[in-house]
CHARMM internal coordinates of N, CA and C (Angstrom, degrees):
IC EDIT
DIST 1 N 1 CA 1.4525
DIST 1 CA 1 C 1.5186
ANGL 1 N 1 CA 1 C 108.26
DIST 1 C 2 N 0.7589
ANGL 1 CA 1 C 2 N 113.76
DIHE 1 N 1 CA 1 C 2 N 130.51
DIST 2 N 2 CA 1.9505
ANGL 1 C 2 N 2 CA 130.58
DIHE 1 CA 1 C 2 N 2 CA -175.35
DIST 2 CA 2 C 0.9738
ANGL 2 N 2 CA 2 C 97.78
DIHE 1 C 2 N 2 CA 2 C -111.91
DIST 2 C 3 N 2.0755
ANGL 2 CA 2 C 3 N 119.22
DIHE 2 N 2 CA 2 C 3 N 123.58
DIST 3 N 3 CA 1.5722
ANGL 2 C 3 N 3 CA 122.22
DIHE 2 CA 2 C 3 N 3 CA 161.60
DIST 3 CA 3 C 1.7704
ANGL 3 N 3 CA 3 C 103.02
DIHE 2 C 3 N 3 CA 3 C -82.52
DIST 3 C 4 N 1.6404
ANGL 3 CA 3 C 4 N 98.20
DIHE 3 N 3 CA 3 C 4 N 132.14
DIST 4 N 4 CA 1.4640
ANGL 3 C 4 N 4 CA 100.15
DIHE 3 CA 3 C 4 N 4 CA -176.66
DIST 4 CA 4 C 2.1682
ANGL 4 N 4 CA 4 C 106.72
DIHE 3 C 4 N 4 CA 4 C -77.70
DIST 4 C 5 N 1.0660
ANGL 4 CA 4 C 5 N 90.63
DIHE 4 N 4 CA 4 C 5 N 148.91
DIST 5 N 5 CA 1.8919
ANGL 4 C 5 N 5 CA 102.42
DIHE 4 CA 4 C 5 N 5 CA -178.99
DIST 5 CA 5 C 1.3662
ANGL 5 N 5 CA 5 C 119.20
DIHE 4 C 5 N 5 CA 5 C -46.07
DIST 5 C 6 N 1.3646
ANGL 5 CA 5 C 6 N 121.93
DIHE 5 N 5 CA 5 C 6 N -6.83
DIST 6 N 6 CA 1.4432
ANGL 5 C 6 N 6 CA 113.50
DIHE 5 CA 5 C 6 N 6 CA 176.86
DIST 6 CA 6 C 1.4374
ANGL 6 N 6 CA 6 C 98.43
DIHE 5 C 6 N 6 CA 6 C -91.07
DIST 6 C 7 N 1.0999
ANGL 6 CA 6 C 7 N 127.15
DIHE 6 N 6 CA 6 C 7 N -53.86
DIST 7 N 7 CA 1.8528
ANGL 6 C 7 N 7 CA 126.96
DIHE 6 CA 6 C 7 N 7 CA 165.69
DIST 7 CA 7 C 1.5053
ANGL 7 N 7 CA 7 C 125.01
DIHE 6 C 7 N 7 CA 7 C -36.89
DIST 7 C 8 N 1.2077
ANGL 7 CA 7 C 8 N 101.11
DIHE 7 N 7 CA 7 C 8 N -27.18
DIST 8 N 8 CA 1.9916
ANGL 7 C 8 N 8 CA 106.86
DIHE 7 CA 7 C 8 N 8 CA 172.55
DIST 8 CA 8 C 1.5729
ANGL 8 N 8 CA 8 C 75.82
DIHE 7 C 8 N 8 CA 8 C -102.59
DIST 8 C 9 N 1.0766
ANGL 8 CA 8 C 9 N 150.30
DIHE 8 N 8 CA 8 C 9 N -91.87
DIST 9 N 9 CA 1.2828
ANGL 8 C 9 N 9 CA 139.56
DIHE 8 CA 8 C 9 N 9 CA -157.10
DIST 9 CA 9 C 1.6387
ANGL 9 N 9 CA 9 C 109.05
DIHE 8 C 9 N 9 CA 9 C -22.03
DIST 9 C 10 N 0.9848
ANGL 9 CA 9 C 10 N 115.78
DIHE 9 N 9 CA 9 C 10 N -61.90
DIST 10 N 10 CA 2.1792
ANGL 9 C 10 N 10 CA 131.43
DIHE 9 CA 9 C 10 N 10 CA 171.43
DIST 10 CA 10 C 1.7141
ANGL 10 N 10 CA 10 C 106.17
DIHE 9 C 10 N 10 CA 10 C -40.16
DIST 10 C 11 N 0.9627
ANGL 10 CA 10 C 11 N 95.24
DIHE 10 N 10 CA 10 C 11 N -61.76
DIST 11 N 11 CA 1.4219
ANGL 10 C 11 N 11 CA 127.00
DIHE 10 CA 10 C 11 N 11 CA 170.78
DIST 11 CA 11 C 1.9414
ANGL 11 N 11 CA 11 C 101.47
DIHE 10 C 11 N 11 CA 11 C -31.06
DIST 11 C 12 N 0.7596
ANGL 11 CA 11 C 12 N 90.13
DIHE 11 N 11 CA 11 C 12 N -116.55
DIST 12 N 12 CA 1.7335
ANGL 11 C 12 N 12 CA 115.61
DIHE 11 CA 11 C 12 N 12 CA 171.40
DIST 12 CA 12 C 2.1209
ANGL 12 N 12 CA 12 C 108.59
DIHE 11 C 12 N 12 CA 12 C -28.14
DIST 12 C 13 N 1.0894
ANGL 12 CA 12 C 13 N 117.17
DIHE 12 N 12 CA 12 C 13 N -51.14
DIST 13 N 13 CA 1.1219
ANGL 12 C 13 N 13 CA 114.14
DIHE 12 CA 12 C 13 N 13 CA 159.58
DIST 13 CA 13 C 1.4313
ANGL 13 N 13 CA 13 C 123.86
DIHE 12 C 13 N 13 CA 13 C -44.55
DIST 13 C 14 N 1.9544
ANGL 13 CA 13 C 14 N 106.60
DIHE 13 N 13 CA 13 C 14 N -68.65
DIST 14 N 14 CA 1.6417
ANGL 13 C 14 N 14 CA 111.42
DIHE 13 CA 13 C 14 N 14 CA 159.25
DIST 14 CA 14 C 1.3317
ANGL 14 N 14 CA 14 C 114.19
DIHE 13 C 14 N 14 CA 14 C -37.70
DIST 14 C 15 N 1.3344
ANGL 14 CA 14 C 15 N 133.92
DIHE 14 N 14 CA 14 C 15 N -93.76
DIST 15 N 15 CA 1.6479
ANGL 14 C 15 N 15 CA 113.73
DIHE 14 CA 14 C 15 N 15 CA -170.83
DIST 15 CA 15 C 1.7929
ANGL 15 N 15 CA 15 C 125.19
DIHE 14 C 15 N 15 CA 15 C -40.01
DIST 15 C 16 N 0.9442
ANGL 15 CA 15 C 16 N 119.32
DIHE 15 N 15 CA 15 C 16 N -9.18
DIST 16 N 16 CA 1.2600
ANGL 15 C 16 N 16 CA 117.83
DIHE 15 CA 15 C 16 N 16 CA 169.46
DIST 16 CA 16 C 0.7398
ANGL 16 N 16 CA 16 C 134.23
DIHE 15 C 16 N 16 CA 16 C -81.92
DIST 16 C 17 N 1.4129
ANGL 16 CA 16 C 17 N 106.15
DIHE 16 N 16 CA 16 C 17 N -40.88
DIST 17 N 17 CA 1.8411
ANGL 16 C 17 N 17 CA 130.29
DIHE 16 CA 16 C 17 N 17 CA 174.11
DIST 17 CA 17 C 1.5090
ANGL 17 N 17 CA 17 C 83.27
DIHE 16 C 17 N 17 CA 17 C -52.71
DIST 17 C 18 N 1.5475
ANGL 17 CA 17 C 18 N 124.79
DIHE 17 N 17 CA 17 C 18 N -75.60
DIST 18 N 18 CA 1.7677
ANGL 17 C 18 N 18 CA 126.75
DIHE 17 CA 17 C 18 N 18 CA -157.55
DIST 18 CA 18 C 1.1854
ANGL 18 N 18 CA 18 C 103.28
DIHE 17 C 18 N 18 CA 18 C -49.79
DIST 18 C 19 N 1.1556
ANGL 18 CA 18 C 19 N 132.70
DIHE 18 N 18 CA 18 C 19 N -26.42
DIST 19 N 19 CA 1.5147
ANGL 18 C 19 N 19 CA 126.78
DIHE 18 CA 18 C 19 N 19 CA -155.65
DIST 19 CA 19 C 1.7885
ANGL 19 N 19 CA 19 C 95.36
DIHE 18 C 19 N 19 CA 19 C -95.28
DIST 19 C 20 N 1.4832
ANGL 19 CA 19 C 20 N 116.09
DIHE 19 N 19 CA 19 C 20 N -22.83
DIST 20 N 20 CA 1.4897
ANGL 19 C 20 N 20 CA 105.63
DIHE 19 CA 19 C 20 N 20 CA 170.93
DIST 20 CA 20 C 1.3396
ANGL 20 N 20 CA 20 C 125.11
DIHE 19 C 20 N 20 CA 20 C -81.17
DIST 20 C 21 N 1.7613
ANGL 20 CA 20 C 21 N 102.14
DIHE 20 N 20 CA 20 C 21 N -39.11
DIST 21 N 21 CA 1.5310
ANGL 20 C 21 N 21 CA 105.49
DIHE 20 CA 20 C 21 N 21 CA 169.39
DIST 21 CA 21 C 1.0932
ANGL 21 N 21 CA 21 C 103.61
DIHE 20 C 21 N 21 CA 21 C -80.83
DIST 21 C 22 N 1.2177
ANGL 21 CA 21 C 22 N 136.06
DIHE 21 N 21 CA 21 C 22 N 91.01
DIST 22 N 22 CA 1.6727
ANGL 21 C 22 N 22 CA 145.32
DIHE 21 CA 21 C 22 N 22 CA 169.08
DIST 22 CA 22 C 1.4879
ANGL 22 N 22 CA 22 C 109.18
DIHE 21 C 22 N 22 CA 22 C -133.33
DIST 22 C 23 N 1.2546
ANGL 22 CA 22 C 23 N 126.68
DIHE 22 N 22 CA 22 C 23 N 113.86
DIST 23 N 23 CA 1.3860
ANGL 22 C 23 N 23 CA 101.92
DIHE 22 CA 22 C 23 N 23 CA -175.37
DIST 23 CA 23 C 1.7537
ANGL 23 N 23 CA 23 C 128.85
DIHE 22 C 23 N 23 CA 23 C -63.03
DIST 23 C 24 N 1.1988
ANGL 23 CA 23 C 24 N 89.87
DIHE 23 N 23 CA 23 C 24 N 159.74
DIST 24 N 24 CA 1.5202
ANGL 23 C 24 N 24 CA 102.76
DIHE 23 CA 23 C 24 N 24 CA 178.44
DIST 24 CA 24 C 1.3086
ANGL 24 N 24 CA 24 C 133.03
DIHE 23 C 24 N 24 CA 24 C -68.81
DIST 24 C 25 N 1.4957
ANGL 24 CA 24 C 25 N 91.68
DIHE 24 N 24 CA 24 C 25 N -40.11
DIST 25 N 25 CA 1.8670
ANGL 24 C 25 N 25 CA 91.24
DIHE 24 CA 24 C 25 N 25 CA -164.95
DIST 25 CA 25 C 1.8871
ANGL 25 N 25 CA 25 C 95.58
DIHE 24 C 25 N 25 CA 25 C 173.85
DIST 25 C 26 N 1.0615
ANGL 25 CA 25 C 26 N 97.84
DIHE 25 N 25 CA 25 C 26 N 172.99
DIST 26 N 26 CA 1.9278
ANGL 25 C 26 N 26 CA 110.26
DIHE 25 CA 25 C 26 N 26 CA 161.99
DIST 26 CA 26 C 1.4375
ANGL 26 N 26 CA 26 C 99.69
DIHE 25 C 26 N 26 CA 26 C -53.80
DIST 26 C 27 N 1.1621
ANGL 26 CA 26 C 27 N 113.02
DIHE 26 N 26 CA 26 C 27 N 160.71
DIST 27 N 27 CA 1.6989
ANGL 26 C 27 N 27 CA 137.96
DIHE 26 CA 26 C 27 N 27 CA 170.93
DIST 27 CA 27 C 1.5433
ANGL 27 N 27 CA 27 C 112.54
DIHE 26 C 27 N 27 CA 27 C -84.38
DIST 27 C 28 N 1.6445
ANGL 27 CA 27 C 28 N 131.19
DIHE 27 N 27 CA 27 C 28 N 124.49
DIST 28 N 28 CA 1.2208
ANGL 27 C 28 N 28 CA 100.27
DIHE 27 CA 27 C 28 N 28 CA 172.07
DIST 28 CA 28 C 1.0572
ANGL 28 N 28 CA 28 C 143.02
DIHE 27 C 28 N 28 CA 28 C -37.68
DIST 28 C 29 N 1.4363
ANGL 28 CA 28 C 29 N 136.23
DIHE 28 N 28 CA 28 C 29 N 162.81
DIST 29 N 29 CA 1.5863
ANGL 28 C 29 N 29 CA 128.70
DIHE 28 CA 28 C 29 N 29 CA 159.93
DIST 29 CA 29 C 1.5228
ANGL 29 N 29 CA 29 C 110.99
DIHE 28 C 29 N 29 CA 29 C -56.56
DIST 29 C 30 N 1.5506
ANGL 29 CA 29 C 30 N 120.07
DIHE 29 N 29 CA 29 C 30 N 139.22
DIST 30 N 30 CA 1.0943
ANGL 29 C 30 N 30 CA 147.07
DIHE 29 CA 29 C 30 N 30 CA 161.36
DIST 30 CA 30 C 1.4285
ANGL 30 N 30 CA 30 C 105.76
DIHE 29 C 30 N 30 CA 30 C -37.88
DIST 30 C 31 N 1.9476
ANGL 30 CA 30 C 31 N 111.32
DIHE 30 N 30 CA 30 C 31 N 173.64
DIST 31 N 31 CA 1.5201
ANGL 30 C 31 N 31 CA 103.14
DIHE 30 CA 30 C 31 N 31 CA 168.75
DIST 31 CA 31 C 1.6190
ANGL 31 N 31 CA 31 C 100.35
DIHE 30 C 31 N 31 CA 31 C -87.44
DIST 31 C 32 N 1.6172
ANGL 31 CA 31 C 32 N 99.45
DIHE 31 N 31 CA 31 C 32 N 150.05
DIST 32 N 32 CA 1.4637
ANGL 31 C 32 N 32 CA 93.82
DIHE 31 CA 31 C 32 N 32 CA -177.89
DIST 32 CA 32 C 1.6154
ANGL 32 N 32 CA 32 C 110.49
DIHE 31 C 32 N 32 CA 32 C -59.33
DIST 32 C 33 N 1.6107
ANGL 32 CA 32 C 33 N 99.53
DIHE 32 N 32 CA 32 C 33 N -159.76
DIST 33 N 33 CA 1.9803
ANGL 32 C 33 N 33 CA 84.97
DIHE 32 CA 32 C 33 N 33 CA 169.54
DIST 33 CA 33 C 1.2539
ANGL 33 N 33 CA 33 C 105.00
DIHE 32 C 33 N 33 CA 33 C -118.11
DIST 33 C 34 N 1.1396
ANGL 33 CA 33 C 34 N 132.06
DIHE 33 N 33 CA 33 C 34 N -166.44
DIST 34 N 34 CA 2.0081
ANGL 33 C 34 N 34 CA 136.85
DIHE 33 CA 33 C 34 N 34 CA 176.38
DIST 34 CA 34 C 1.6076
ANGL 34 N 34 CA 34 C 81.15
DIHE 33 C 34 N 34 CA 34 C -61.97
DIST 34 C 35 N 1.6405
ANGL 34 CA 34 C 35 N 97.00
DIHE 34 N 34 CA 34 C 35 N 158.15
DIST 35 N 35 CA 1.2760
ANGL 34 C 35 N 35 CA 96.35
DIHE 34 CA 34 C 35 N 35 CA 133.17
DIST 35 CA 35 C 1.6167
ANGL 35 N 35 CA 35 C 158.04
DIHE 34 C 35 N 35 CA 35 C -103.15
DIST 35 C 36 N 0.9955
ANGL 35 CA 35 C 36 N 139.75
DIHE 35 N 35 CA 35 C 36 N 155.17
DIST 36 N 36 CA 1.1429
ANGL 35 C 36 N 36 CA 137.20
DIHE 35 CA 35 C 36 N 36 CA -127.16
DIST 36 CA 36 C 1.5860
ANGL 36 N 36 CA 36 C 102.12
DIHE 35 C 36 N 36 CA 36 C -89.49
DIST 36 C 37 N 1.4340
ANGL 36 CA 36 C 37 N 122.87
DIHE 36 N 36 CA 36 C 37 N 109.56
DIST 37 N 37 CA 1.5421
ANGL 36 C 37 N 37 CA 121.20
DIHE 36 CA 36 C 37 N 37 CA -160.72
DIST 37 CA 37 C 2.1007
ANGL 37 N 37 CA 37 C 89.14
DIHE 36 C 37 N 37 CA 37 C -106.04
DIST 37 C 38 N 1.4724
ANGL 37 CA 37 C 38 N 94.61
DIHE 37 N 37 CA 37 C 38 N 120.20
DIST 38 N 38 CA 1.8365
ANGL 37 C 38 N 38 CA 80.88
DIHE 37 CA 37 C 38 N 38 CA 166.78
DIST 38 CA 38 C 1.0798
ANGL 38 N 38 CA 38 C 124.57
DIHE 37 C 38 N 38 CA 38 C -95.20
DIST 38 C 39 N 1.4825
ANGL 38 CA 38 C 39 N 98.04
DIHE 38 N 38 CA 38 C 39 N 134.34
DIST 39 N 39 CA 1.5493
ANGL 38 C 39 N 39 CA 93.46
DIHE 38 CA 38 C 39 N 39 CA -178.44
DIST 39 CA 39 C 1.7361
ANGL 39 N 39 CA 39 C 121.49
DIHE 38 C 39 N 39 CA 39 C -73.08
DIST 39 C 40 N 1.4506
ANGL 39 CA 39 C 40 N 114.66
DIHE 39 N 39 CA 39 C 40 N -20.35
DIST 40 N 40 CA 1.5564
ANGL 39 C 40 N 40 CA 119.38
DIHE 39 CA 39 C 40 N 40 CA -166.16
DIST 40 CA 40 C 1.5624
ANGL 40 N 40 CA 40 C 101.11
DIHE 39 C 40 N 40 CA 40 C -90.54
DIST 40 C 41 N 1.5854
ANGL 40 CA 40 C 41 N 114.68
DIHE 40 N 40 CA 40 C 41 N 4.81
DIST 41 N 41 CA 1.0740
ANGL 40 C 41 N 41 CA 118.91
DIHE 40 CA 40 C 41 N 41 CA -161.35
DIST 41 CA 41 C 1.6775
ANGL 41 N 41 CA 41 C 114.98
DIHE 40 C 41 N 41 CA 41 C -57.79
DIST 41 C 42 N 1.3441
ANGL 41 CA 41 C 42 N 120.33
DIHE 41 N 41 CA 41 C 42 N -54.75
DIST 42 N 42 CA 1.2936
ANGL 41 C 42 N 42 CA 135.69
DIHE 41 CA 41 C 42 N 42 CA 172.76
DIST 42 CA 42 C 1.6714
ANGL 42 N 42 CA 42 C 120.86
DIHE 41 C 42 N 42 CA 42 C -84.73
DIST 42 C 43 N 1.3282
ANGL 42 CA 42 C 43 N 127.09
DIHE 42 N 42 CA 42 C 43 N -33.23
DIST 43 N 43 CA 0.9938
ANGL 42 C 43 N 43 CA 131.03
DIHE 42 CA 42 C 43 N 43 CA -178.64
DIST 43 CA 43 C 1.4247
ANGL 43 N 43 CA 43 C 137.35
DIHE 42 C 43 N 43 CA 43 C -39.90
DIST 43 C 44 N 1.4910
ANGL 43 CA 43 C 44 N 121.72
DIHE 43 N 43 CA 43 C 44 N -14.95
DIST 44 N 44 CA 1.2027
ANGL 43 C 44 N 44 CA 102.05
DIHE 43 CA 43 C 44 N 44 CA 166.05
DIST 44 CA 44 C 1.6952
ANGL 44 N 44 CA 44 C 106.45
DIHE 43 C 44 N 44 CA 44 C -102.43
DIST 44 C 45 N 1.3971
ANGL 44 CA 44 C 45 N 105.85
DIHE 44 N 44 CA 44 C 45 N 3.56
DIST 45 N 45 CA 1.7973
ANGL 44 C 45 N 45 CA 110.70
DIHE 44 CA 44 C 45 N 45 CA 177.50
DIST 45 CA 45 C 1.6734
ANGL 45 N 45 CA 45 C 89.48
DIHE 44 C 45 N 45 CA 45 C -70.14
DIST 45 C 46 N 1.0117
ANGL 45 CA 45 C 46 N 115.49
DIHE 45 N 45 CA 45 C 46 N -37.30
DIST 46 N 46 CA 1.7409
ANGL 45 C 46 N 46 CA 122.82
DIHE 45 CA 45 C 46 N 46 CA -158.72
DIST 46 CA 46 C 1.1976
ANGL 46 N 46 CA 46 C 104.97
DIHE 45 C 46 N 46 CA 46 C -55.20
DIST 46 C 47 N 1.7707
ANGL 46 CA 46 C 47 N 114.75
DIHE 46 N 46 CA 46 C 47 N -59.94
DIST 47 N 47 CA 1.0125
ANGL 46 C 47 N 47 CA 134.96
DIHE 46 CA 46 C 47 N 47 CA -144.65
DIST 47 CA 47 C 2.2161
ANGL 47 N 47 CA 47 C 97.97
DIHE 46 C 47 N 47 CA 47 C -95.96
DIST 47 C 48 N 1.1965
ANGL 47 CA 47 C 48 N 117.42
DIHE 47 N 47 CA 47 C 48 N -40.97
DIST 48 N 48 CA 1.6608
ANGL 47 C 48 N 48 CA 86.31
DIHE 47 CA 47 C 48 N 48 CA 142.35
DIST 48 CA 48 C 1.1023
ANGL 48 N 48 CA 48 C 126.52
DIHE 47 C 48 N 48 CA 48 C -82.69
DIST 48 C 49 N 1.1786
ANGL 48 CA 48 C 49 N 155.00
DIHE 48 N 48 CA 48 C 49 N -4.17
DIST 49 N 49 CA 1.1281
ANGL 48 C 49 N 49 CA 145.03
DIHE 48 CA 48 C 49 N 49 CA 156.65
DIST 49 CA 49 C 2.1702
ANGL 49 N 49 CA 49 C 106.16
DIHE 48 C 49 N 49 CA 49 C -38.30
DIST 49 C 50 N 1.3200
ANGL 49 CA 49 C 50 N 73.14
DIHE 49 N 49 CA 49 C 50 N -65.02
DIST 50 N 50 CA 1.9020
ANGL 49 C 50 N 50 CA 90.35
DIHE 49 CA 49 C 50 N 50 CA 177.45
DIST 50 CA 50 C 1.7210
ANGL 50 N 50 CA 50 C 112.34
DIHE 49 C 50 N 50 CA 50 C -35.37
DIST 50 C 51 N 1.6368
ANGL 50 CA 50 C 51 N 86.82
DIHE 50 N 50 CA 50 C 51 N -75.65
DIST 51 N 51 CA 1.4352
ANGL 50 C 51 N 51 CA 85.58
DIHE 50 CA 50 C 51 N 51 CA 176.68
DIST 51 CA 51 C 1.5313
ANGL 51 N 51 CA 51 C 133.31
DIHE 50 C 51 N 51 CA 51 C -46.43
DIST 51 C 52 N 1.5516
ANGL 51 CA 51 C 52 N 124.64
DIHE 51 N 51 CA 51 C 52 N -41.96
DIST 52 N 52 CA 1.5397
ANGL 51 C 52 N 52 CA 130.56
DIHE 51 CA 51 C 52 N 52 CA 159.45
DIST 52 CA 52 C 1.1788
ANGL 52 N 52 CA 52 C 115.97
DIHE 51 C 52 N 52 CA 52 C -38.31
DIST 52 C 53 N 1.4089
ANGL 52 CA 52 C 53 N 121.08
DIHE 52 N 52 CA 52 C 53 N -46.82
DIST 53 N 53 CA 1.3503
ANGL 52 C 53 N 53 CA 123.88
DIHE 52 CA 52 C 53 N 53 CA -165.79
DIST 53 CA 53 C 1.7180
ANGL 53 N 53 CA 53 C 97.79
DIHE 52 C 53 N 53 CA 53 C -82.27
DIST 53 C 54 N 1.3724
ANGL 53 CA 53 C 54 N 130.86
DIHE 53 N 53 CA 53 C 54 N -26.17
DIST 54 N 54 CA 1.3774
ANGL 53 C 54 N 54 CA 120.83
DIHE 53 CA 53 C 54 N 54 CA -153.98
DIST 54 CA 54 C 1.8353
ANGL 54 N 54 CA 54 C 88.87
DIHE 53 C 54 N 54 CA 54 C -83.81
DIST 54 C 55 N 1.5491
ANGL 54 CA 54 C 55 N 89.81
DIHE 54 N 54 CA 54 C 55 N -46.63
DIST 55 N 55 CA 1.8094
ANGL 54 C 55 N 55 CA 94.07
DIHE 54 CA 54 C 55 N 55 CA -174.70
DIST 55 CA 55 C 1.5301
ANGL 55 N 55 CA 55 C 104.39
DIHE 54 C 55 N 55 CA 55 C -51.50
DIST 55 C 56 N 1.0116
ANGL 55 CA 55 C 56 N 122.09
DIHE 55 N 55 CA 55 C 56 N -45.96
DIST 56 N 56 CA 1.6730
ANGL 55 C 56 N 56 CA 139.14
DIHE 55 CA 55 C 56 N 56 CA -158.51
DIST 56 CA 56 C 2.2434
ANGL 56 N 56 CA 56 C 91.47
DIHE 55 C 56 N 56 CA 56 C -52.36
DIST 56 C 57 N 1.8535
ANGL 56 CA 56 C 57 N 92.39
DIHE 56 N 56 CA 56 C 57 N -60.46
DIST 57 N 57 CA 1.2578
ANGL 56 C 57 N 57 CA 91.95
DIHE 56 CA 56 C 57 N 57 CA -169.74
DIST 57 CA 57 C 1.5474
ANGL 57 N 57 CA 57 C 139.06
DIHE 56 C 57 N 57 CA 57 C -68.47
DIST 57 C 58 N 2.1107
ANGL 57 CA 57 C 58 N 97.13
DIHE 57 N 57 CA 57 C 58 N -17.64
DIST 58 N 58 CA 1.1285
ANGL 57 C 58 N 58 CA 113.49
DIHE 57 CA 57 C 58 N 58 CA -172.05
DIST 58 CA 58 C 1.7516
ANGL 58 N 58 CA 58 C 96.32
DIHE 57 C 58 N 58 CA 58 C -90.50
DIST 58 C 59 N 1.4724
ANGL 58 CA 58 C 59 N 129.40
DIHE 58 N 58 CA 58 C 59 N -4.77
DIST 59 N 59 CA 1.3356
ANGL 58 C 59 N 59 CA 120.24
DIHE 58 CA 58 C 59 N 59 CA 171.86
DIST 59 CA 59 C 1.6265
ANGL 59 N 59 CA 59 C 90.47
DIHE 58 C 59 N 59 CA 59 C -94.73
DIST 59 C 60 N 1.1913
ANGL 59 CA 59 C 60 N 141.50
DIHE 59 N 59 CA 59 C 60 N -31.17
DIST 60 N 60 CA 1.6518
ANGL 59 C 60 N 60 CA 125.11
DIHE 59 CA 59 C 60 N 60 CA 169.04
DIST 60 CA 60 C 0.9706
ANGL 60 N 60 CA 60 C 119.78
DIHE 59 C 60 N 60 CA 60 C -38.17
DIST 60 C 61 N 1.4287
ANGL 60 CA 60 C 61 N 112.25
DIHE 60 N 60 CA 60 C 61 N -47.89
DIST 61 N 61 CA 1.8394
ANGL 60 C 61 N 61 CA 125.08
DIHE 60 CA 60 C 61 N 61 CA -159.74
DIST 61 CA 61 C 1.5565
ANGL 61 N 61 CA 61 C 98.71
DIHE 60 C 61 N 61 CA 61 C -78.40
DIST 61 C 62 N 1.2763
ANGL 61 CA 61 C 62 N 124.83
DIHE 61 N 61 CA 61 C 62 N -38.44
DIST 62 N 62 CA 1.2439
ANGL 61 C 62 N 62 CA 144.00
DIHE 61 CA 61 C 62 N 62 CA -155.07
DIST 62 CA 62 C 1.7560
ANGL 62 N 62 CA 62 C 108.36
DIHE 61 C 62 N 62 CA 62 C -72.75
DIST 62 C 63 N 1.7376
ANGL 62 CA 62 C 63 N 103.46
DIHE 62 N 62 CA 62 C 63 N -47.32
DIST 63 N 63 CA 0.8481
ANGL 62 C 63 N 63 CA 120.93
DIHE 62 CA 62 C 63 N 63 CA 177.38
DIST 63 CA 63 C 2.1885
ANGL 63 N 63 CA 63 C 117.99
DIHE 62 C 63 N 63 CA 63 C -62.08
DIST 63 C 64 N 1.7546
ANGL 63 CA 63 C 64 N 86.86
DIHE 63 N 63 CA 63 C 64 N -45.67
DIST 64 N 64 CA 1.2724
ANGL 63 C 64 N 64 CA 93.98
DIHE 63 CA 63 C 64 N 64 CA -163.51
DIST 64 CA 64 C 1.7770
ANGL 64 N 64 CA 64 C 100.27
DIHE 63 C 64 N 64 CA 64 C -83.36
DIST 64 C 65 N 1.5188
ANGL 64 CA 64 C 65 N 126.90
DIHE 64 N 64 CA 64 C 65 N 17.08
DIST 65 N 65 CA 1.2183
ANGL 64 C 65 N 65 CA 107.64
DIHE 64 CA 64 C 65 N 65 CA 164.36
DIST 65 CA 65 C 1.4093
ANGL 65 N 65 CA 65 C 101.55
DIHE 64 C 65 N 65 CA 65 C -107.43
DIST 65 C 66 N 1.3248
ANGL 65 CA 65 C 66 N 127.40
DIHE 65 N 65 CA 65 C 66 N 9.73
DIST 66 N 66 CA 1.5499
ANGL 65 C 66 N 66 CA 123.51
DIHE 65 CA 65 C 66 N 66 CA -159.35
DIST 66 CA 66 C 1.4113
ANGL 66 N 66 CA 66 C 87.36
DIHE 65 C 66 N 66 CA 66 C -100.18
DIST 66 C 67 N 1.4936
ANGL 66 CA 66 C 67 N 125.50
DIHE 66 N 66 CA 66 C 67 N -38.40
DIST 67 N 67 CA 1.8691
ANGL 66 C 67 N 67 CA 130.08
DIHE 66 CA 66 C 67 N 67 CA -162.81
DIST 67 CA 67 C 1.4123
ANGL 67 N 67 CA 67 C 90.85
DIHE 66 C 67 N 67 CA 67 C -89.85
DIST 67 C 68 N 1.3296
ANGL 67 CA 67 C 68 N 144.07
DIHE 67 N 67 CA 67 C 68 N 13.38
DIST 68 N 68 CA 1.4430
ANGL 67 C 68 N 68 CA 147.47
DIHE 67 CA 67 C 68 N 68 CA 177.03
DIST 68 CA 68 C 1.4422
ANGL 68 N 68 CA 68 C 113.31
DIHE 67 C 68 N 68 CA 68 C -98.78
END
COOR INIT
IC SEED 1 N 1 CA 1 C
IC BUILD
């Protein structure tokens, strides 16, 4: 029995084709993302900070109508 040349021809095409769609490798990396800025990061430093300074100013004022 003799396979006729279009069947090794079929043949030989099919494994090649598979052997190209084969993957390659990993996918590049993505874009990274922003980076991540916090906002709650400082806020309660802020907020005594605030308060020291408010007390600080309302004993200034306090002071400077008493030496008046």
């Amino acid at each position: 029995m003799r396979i006729p040349p279009n069947r090794i021809l079929n043949i030989l095409v099919f494994i090649s084709a598979s052997a190209m769609a084969a993957p390659k490798g990993p996918p590049p990396p993505g874009v990274p993302p922003p980076p991540g800025l916090p906002i709650d990061g400082g806020v309660v430093v802020c907020l005594v900070i605030a308060l020291v300074y408010g007390l600080y100013k309302i004993k200034d004022i306090k002071t400077k109508k008493t030496l008046n």
